[in-house]
C-alpha positions as CSV (number, residue, x, y, z in Angstrom):
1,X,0.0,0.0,0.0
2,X,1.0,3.2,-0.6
3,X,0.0,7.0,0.5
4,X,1.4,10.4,-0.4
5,X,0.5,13.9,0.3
6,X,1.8,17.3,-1.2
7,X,1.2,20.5,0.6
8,X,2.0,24.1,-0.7
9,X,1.8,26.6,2.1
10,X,3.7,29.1,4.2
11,X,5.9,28.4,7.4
12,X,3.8,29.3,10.7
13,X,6.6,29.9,12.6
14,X,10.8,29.5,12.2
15,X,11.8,25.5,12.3
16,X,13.0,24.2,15.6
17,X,15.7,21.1,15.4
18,X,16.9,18.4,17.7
19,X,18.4,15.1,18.2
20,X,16.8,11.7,18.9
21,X,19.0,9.7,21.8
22,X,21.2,8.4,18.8
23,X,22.0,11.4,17.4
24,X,19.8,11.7,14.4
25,X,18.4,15.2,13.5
26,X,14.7,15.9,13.8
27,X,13.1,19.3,12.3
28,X,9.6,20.3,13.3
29,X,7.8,23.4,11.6
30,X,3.9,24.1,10.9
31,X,2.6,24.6,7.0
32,X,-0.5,26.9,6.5
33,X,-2.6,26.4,3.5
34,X,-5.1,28.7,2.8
35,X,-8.6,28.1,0.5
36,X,-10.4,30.7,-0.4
37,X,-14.4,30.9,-1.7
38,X,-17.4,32.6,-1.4
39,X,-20.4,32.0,1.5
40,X,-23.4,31.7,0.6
41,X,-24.3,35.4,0.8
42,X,-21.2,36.3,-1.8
43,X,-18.7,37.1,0.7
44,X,-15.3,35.8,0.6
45,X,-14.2,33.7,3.1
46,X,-10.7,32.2,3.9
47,X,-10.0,29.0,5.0
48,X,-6.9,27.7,6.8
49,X,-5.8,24.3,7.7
50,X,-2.4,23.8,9.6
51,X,0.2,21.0,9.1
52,X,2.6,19.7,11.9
53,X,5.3,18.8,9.3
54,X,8.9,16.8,10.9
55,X,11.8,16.0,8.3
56,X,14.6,13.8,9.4
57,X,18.1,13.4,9.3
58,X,19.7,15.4,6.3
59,X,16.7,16.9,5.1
60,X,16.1,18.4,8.8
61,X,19.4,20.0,8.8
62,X,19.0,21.7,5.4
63,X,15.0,22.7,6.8
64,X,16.8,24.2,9.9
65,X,19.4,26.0,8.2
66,X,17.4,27.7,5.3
67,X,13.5,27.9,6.3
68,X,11.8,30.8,8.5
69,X,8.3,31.8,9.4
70,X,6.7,33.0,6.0
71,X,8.7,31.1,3.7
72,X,6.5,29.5,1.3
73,X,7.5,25.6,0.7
74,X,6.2,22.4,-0.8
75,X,6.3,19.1,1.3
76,X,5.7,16.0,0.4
77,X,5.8,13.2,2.6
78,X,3.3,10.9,4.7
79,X,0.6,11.3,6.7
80,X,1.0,10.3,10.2
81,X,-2.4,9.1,11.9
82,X,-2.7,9.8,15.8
83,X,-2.0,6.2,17.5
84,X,-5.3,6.6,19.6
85,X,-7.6,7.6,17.0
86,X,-6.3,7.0,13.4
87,X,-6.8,10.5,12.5
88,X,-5.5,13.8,12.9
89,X,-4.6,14.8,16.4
90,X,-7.0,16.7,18.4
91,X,-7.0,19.1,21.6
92,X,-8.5,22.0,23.3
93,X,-6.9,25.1,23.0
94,X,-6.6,27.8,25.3
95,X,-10.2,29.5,24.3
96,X,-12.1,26.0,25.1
97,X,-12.5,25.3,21.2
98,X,-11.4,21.7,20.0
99,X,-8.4,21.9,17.4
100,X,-6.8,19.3,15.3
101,X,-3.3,19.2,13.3
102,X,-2.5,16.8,10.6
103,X,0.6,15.7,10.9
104,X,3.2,15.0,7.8
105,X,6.5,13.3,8.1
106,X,8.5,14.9,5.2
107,X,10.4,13.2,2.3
108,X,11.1,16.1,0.1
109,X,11.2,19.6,0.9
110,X,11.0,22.2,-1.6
111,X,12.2,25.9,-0.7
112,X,9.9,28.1,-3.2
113,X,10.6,31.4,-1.8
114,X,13.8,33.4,-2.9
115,X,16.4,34.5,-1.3
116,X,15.4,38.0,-1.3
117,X,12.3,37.2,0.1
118,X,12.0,38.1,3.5
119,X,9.5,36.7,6.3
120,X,6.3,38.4,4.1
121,X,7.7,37.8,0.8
122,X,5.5,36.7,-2.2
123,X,5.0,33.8,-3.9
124,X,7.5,32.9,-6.2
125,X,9.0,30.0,-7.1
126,X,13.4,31.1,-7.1
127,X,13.8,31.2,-10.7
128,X,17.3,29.6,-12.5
129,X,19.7,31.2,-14.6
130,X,18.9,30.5,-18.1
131,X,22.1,29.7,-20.7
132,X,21.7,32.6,-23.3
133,X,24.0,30.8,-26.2
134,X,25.2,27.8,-27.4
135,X,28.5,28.2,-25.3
136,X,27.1,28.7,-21.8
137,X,25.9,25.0,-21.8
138,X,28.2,22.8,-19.7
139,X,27.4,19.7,-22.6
């Protein structure tokens, strides 16, 4: 069996890394994608849905090193099913309302902000350097 998801969102907040016991890395940040449509009396409404992502080993490191709240990213990777319920994990927050996170365990990490893009910057996939003759192509 197989399963694969692929999310396109921004970072909630900077990446935080750390070690297991034996020493492999572990990066945890949060994903927001937003969907936007109309209610039924023609007013647009935005829709949000969070996702706990967690890359391992190299992956983490390079997540840790170059991602920061706002950075828009694609993951894809697995979802991981709360142990208790099989679905997404739930709690109450602070103001008594019942939240749940999906959670993703990353395989690929795409950075598809650029590097002048600060915390708020747009969406932009970083674009590469295109060969403008003949001699500029390394084959």
């Amino acid at each position: 069996m197989y399963q694969k998801i692929v999310i396109v969102g921004r970072l909630g907040r900077d990446p935080e890394m750390r070690f297991t016991p034996s020493g492999q890395a572990v990066t945890s940040f949060s994903v927001a994608t937003d969907n936007f449509h109309n209610d039924a009396n023609g007013a647009s409404v935005k829709d949000t849905v969070w996702f706990r992502i967690s890359a391992w080993g190299k992956l983490a490191e390079t997540c840790n090193n170059y991602l920061q709240k706002g950075k828009m990213v694609l993951v894809e990777g697995r979802l991981t099913a709360d142990a208790k319920t099989g679905g997404p994990r739930v709690w109450t927050a602070q103001d008594g309302t019942t939240r749940a996170s999906f959670e993703v365990s990353a395989q690929t990490v795409k950075f598809l902000s650029g590097k002048a893009e600060g915390a708020a910057g747009g969406a932009g996939e970083e674009e590469a350097e295109v060969p403008t003759s003949d001699d500029n192509i390394p084959f």
